[in-house]
C-alpha angles and dihedrals in degrees: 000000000000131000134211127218111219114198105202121185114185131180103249137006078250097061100043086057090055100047087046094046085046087057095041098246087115121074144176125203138164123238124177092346088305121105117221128185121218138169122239141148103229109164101055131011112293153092135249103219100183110204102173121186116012120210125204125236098246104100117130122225129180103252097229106037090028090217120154119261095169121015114222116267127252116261107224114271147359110295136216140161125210117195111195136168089219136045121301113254123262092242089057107049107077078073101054115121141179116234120198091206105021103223096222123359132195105258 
């Protein structure tokens, strides 16, 4: 069996529940009267790893206190990666992105 590793990069935290949710990786259930959210792949063999914000590695901090001077800047986007033993659904591939130096992988 072989896995693929899929890089998505949305717009907004927003979209990228909607478009999970759309695809059914994204669920809502209640548990003792609470409801909680979780990601899952359900219908075929696979994991929702939810990155979020990226930041780069360009932020500037005194070399004896380590404080901050200049905090890093903010990569482009709201990340996740989708591992799957099948293909990656239609509705999800417009996302999809190459990263030189993935962030986070499935290990």
């Amino acid at each position: 069996m072989s896995y693929q590793t899929h890089y998505l990069r949305f717009n907004s935290q927003e979209e990228a529940e909607a478009k999970l949710e759309e695809v059914n990786y994204r669920h809502t259930e209640t548990f003792d009267g609470e409801e909680h959210t979780y990601y899952a792949v359900r219908d075929q063999v696979g994991d929702v790893d939810i990155i979020g914000d990226i930041y780069n590695d360009d932020g500037v901090y005194d070399e004896e206190t380590l404080e901050m001077i200049t905090p890093p800047t903010k990569m482009d986007g709201w990340h996740v990666n989708i591992i799957l033993q099948s293909s990656l659904s239609d509705e999800l591939k417009p996302f999809v992105v190459t990263p030189n130096n993935p962030y986070r992988v499935f290990a």
